[in-house]
TIZA-557264 format. One line per 2 residues: their letters; for each residue x negated, z, y negated of N, C-alpha, C, O. Coordinates in Angstrom, 1 decimal, padded with zeros to 4 digits. Atoms other than C-alpha are relative to their C-alpha. Layout:
<atoms>
a	X Z Y X Z Y X Z Y X Z Y | ...
</atoms>
This chain:
<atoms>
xx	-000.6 -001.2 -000.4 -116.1 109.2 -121.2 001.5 -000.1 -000.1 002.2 000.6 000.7 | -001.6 000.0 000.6 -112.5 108.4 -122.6 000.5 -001.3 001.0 001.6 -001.3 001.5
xx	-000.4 001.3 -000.7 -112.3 105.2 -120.7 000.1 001.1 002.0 001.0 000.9 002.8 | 000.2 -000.1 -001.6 -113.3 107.2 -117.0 001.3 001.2 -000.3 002.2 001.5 000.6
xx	-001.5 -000.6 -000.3 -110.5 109.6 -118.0 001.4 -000.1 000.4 002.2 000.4 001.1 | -001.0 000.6 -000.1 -108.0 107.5 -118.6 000.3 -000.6 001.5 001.4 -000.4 002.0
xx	-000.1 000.2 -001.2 -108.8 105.9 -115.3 000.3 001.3 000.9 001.4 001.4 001.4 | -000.5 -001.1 -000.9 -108.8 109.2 -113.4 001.3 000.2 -000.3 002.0 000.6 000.7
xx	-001.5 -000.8 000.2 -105.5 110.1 -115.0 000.6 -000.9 000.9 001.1 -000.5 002.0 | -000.9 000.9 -001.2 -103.9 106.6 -113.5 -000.2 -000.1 001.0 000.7 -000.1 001.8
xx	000.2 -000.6 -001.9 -105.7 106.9 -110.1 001.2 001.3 000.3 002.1 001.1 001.1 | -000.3 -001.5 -001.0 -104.1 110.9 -109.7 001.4 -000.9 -000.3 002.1 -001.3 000.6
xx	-001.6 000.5 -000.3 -100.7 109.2 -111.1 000.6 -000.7 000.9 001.5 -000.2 001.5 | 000.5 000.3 -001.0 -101.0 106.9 -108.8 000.1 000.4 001.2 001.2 000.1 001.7
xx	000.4 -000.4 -001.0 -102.2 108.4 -105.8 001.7 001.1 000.1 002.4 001.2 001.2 | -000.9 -001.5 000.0 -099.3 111.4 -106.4 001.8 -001.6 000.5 002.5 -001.5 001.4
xx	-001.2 001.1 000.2 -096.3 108.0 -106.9 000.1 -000.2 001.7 001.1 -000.2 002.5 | 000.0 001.0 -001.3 -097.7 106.6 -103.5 -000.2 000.8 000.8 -000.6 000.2 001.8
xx	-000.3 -001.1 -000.9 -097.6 110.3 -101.5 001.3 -000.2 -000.1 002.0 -000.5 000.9 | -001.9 -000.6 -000.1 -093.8 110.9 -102.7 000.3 -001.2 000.5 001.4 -001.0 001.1
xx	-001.3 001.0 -000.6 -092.6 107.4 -101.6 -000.5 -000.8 001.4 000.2 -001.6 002.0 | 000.7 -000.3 -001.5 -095.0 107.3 -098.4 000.8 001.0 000.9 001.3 000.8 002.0
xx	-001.1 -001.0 -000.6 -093.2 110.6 -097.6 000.9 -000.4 000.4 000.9 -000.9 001.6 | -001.1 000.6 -000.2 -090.1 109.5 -097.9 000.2 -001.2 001.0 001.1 -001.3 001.9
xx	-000.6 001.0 -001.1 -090.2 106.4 -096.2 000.0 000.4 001.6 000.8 000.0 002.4 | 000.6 -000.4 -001.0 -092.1 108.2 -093.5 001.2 000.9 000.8 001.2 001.0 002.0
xx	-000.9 -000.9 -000.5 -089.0 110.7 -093.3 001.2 -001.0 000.3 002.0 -000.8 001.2 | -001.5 000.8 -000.1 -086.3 108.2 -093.4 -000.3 -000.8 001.4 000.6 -000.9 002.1
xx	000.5 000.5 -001.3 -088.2 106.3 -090.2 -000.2 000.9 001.0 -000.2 000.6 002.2 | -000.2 -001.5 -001.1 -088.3 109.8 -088.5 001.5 000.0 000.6 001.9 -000.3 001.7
xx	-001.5 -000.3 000.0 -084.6 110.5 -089.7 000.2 -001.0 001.5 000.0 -000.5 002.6 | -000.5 000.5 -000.3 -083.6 107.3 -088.0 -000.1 -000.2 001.7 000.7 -000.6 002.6
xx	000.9 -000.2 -001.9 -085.8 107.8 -084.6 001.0 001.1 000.8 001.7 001.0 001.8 | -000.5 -000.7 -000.5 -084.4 110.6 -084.2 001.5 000.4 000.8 001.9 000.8 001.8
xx	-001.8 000.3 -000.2 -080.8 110.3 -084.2 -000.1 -000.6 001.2 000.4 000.1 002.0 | 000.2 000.9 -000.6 -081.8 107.3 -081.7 -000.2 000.8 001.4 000.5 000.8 002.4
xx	000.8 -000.7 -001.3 -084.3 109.8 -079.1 001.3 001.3 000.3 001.4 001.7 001.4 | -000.4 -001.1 -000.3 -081.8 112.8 -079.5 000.0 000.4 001.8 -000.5 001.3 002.5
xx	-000.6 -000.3 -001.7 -080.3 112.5 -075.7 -001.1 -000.5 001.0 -000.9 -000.5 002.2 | 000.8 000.4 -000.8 -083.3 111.2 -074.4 -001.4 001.5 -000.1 -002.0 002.0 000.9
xx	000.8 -001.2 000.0 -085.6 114.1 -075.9 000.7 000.8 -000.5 000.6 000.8 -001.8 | -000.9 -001.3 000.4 -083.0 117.3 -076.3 -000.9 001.0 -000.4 -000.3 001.7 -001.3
xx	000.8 -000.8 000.2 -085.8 119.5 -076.7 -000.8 -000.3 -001.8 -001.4 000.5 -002.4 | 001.0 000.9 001.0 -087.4 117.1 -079.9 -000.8 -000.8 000.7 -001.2 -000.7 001.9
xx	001.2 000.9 000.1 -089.6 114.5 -080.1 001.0 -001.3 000.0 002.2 -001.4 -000.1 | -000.9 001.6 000.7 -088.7 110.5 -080.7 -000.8 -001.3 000.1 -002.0 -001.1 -000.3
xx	001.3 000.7 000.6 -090.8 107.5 -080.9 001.1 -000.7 -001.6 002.1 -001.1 -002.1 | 000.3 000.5 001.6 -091.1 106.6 -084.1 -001.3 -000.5 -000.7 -002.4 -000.5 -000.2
xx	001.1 000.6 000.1 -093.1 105.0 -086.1 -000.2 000.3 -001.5 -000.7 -000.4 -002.4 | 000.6 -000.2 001.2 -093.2 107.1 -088.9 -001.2 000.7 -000.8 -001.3 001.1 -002.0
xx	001.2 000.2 000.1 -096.7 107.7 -088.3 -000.9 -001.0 -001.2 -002.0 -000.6 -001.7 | 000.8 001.0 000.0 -097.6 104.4 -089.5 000.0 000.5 -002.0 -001.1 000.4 -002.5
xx	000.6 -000.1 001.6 -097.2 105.3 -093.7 -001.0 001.5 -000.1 -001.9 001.6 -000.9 | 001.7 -001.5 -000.5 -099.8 108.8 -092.8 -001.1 -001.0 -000.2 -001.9 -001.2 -001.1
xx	001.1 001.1 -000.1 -101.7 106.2 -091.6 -000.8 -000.7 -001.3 -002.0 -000.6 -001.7 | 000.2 001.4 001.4 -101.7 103.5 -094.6 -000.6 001.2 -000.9 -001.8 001.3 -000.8
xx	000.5 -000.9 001.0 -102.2 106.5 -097.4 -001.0 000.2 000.2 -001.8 -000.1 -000.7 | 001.2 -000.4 -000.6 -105.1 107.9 -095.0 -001.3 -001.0 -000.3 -002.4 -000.6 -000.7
xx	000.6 000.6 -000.1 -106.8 104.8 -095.1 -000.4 -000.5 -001.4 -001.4 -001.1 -001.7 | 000.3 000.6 000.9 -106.1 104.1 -098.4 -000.8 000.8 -001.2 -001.7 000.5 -002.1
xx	001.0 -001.1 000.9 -107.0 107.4 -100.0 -000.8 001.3 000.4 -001.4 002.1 -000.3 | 001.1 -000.8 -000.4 -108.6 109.2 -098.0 000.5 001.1 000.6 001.7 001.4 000.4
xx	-000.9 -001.1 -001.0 -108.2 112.3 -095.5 001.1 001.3 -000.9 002.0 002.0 -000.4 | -000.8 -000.9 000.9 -107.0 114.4 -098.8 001.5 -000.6 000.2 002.4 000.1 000.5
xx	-001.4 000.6 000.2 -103.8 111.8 -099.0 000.6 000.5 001.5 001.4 001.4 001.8 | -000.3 -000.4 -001.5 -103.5 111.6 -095.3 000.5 001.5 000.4 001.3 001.5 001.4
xx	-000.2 -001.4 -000.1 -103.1 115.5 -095.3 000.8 000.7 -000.5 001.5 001.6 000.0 | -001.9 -000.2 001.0 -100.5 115.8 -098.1 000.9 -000.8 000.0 001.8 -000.6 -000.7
xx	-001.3 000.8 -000.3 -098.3 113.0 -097.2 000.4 001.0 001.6 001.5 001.4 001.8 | -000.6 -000.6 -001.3 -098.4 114.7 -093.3 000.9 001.3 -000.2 002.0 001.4 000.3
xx	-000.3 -000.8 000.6 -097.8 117.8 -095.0 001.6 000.1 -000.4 002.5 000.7 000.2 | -001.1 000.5 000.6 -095.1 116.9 -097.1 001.4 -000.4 001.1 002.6 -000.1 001.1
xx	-000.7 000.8 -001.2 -093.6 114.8 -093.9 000.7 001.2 000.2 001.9 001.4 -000.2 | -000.5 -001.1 -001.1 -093.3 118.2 -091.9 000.8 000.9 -000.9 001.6 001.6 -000.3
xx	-000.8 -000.9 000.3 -091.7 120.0 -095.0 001.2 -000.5 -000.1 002.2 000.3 000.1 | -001.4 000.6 000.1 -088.9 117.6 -095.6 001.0 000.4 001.4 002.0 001.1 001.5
xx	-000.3 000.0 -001.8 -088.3 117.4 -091.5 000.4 001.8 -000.1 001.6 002.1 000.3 | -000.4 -001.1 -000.6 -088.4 121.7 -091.5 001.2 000.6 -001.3 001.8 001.6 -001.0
xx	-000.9 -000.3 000.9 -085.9 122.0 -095.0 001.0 -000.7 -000.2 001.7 -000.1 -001.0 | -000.8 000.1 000.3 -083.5 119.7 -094.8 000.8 -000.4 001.7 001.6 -001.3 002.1
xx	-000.6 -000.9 -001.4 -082.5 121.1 -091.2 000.6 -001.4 001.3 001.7 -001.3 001.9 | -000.3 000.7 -000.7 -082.9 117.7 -089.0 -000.7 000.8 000.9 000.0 001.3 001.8
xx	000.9 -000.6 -001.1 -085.6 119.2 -086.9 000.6 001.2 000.6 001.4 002.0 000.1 | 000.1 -000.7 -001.7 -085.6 121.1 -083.6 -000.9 001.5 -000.4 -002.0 001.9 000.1
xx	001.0 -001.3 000.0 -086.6 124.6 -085.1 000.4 001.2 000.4 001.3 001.5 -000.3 | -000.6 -000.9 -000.8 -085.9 127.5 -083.1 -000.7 001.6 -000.7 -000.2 002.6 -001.0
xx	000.6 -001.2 000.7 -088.4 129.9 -084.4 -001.0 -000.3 -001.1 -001.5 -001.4 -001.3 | 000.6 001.1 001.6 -090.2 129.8 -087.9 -001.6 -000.2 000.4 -002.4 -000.9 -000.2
xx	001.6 000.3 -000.8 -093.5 130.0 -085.7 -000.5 -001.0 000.6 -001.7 -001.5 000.5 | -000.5 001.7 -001.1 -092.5 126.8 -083.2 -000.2 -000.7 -001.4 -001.3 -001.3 -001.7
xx	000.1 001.3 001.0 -091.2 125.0 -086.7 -001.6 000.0 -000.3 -002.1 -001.0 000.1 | 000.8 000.0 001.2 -094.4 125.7 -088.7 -001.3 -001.0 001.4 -002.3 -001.8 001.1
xx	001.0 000.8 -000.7 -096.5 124.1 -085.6 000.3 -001.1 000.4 -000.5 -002.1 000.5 | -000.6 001.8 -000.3 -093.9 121.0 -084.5 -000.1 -000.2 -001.4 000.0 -001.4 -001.3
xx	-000.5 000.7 001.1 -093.6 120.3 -088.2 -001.1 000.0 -001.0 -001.8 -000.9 -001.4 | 001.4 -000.1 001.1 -096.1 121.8 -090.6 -001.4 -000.1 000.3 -002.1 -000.6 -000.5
xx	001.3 000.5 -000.4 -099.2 121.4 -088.9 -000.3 -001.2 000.9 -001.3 -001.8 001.1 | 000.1 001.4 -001.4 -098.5 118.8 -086.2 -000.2 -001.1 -001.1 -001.3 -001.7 -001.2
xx	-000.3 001.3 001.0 -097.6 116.0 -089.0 -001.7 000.3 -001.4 -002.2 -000.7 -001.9 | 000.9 -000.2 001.1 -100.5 117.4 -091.7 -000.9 -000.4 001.0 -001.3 -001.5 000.5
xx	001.3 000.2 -000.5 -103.2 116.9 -088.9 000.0 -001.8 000.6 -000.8 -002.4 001.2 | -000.2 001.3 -000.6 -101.7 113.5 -088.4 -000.9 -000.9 -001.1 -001.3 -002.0 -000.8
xx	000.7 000.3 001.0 -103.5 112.9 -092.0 -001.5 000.0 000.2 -002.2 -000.3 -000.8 | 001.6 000.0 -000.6 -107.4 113.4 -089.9 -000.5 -000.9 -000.2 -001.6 -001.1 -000.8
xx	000.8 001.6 -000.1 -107.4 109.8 -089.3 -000.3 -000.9 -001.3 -000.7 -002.1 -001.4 | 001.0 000.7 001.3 -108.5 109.3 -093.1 -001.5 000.9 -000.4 -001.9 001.2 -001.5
xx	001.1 -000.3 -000.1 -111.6 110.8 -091.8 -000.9 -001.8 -000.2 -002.0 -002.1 -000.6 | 000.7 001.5 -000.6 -112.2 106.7 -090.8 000.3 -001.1 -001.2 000.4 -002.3 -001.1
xx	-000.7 000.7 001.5 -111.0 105.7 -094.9 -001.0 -001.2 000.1 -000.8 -002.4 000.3 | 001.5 000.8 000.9 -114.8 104.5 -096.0 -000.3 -000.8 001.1 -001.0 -001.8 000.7
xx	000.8 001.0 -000.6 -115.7 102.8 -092.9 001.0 -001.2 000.2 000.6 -002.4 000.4 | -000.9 001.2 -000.2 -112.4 100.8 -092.7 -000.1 -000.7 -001.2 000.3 -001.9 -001.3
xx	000.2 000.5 001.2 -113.2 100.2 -096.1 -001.1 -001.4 -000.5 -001.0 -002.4 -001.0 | 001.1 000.5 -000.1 -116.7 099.2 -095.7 000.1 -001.5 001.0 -000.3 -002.6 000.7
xx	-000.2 001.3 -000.6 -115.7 096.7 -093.0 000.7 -000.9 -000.2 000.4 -002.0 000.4 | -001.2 000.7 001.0 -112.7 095.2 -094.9 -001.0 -000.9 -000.8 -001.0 -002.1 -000.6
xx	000.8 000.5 000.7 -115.6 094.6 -097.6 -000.5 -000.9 001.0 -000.4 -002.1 000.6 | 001.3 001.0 -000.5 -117.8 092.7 -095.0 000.9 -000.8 000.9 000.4 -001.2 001.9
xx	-001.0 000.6 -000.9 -114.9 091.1 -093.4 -000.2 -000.2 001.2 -000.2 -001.4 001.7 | 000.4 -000.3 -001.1 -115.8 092.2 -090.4 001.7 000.6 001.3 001.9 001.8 001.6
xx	-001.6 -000.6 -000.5 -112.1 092.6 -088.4 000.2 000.7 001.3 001.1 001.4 001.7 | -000.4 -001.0 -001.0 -113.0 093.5 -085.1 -000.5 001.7 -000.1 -000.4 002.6 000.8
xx	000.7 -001.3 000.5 -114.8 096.4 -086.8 001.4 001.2 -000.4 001.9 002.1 000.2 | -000.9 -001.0 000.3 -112.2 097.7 -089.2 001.4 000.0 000.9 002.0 001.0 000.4
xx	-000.9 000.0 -001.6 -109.4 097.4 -086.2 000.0 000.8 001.0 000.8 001.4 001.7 | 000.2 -001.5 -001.0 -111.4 099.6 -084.2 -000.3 001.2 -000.6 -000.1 002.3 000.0
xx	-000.6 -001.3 000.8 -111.6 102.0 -086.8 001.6 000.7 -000.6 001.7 001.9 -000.9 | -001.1 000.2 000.1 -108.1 101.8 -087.5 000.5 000.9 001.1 001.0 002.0 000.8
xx	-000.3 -000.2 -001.1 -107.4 102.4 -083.8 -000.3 001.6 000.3 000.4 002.4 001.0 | 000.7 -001.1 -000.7 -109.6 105.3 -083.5 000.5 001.3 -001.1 000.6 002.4 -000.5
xx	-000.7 -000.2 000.7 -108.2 106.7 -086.5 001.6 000.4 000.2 002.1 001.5 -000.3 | -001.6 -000.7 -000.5 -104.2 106.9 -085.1 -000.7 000.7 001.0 -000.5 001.9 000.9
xx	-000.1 -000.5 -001.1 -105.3 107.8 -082.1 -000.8 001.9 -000.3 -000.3 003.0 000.2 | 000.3 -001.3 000.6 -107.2 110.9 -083.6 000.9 000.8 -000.8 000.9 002.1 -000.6
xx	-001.3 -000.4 000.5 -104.3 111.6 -085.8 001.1 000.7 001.0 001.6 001.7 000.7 | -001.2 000.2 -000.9 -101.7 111.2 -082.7 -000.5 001.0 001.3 000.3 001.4 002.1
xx	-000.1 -000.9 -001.2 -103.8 113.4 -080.2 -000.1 001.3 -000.8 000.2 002.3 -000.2 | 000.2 -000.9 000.9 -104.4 115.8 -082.9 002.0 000.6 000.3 002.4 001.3 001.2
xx	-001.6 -000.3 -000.4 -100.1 116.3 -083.0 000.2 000.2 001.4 000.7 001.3 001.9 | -000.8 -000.5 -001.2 -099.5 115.9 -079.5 -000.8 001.2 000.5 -000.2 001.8 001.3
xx	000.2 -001.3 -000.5 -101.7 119.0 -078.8 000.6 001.1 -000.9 000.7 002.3 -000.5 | -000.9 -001.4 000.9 -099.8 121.1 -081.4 001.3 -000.2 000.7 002.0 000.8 001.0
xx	-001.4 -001.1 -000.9 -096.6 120.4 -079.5 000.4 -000.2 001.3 001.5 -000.3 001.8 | 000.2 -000.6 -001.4 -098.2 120.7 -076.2 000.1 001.8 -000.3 000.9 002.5 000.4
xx	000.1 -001.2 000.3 -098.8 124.1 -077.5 001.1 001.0 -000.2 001.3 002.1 000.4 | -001.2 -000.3 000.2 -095.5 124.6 -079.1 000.4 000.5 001.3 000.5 001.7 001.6
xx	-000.7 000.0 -000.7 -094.0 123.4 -076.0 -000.4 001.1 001.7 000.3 001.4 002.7 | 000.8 -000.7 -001.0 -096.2 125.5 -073.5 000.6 001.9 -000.6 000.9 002.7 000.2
xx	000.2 -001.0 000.7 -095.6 128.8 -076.1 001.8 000.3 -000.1 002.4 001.4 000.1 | -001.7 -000.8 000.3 -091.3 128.7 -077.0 000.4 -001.3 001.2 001.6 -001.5 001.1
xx	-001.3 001.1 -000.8 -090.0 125.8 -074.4 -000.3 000.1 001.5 -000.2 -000.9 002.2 | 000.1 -000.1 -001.4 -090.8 127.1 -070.9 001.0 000.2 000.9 001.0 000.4 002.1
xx	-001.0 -000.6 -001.2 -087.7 128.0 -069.7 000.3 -001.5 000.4 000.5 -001.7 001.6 | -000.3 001.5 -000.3 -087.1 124.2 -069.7 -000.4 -000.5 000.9 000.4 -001.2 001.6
xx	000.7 000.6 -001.1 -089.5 123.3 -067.1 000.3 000.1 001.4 000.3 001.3 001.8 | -000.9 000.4 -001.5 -088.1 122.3 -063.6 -000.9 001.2 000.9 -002.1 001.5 000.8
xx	000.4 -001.2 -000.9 -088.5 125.1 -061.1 -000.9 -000.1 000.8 -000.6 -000.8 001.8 | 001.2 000.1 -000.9 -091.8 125.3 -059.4 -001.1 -000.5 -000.7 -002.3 -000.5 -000.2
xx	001.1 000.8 000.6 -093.7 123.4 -062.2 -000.7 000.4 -001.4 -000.3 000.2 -002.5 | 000.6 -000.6 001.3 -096.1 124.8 -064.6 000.4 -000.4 -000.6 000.9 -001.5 -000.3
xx	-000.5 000.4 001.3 -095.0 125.0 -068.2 -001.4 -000.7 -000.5 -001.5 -001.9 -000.9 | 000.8 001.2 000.4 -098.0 123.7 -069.1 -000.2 -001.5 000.0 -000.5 -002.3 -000.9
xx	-000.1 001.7 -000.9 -098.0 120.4 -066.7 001.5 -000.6 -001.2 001.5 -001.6 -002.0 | -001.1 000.8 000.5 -094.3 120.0 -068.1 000.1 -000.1 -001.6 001.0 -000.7 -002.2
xx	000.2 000.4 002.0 -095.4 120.3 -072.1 -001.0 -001.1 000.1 -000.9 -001.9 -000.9 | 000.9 001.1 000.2 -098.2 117.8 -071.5 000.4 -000.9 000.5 -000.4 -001.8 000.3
xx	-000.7 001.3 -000.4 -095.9 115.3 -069.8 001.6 -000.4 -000.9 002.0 -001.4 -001.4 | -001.5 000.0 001.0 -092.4 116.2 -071.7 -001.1 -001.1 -001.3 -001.1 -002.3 -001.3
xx	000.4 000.0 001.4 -094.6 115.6 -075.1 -001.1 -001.7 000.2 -001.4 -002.4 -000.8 | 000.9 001.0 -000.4 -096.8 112.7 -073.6 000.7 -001.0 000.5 000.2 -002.0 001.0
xx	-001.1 001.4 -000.2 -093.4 110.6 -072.9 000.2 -000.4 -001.0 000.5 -001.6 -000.9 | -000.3 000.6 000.9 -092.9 110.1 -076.3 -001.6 -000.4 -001.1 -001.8 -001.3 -001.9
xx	000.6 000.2 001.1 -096.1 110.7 -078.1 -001.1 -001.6 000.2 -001.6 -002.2 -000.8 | 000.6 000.8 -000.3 -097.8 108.0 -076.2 000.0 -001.3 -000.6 -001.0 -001.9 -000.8
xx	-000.8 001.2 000.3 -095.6 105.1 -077.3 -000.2 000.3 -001.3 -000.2 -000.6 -002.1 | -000.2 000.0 001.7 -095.7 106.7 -080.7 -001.7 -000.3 -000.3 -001.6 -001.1 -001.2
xx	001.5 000.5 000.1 -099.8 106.1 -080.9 -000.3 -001.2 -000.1 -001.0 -001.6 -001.0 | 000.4 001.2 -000.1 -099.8 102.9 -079.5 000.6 -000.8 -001.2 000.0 -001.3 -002.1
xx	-001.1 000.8 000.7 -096.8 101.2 -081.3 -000.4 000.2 -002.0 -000.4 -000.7 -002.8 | 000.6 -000.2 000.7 -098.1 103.1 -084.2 -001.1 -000.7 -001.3 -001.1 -001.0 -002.5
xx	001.4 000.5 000.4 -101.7 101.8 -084.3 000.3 -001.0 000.3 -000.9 -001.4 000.0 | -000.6 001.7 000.2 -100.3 098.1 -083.8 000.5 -000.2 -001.2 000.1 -001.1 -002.0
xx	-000.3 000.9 001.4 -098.3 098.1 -086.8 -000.5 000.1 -001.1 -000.4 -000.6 -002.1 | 001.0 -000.1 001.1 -100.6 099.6 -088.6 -001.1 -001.4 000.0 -000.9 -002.2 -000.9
xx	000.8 000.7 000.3 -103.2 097.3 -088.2 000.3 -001.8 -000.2 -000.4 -002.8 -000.5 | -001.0 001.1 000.1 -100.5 094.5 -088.2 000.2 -000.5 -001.8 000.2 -001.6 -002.3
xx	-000.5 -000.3 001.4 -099.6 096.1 -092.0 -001.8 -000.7 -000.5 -001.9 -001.8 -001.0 | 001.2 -000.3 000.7 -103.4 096.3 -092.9 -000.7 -001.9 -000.3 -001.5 -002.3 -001.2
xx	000.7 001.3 000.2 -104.1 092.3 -091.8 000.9 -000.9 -000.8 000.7 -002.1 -001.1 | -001.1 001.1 000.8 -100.9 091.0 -093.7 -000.4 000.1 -001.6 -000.3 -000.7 -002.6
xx	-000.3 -000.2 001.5 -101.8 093.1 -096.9 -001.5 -000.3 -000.8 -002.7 000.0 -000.6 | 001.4 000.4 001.4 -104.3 091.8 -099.9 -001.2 000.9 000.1 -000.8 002.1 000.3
xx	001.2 -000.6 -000.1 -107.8 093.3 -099.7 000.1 001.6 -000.7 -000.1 002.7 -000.3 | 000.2 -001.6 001.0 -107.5 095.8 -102.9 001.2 000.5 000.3 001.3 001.4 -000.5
xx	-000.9 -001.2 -000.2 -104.0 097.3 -101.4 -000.7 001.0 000.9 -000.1 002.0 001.1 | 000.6 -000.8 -001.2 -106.2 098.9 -098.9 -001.1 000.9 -000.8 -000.9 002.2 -000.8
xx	001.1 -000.1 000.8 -109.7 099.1 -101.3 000.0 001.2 -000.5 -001.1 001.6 -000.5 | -000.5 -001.3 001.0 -108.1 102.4 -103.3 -001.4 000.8 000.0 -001.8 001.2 001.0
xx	001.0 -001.1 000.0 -111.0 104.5 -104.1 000.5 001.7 000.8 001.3 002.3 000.2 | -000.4 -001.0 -000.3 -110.7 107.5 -102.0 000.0 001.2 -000.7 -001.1 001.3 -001.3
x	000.4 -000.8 000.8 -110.0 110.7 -103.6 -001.0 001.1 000.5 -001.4 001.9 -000.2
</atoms>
């Protein structure tokens, strides 16, 4: 009984150490995107690839991590006033929910887990894959949504706001999926078995 406590205590310490510095990296790889995409996407958006630590946590601890590292992501991004927020309804869907649902893809923790165990690579790879990409369309429909709901005046004359939020938002998020789910699985074949193994919470 004293022994499985002690372990639960160091797992949540743990698990809590490797949210806050997942965050962070995740924001400072935003930060840097950003600055970069500004004049190419005036409205928001970036590729970035600070998808890829959501990812890693998701897989390592499961869709709870994945959920509060995304979480976390979107509140840094809407409090320390880098983000594109115009109204607190826009922010709370580009930021607070777009980036939290990017944490889905540790719906695919246990099976990436399970195939890791059986060293099976073209397995966990394509869970991996299916995993960002569930993450990444999950976001880009929240700021298709966004972009359909506060950014229509933007849209070139004659051309649904719809068409031009699913293509504005589909210039960057595409590249951010792919590029994404590469270095993710790039990260996942360089690193030791048990950095991955984490018991999910």
């Amino acid at each position: 009984m004293g022994e499985n406590l002690v372990y639960q205590t160091r797992s949540n310490t743990l698990f809590i150490a490797e949210v806050a510095v997942f965050t962070a990296l995740a924001y400072l790889l935003d930060f840097v995107a950003g600055i970069v995409s500004l004049k190419i996407w005036p409205q928001g958006g970036s590729i970035s690839i600070a998808m890829v630590p959501i990812f890693l946590i998701a897989y390592r601890w499961g869709i709870k991590g994945g959920l509060l590292t995304g979480f976390l992501l979107g509140f840094l991004q809407f409090i320390l006033g880098f983000s594109q927020v115009y109204t607190i309804v826009q922010g709370i869907i580009d930021y607070f929910i777009a980036f939290t649902v990017v944490g889905t893809s540790g719906i695919f923790a246990s099976a990436i887990k399970k195939a890791l165990n059986q060293q099976n690579k073209g397995k966990w790879m394509t869970y991996v894959i299916c995993g960002a990409f569930l993450g990444s369309a999950l976001r880009y429909i929240c700021h298709v949504i966004s972009g359909i709901a506060f950014f229509g005046e933007y849209a070139p004359k004659g051309q649904p706001v719809a068409i031009y939020s699913l293509l504005y938002n589909g210039t960057y998020m595409l590249p951010n999926f792919l590029i994404s789910a590469i270095i993710t699985v790039l990260l996942i074949s360089a690193l030791p078995k048990k950095m991955v193994l984490q018991k999910s919470l």
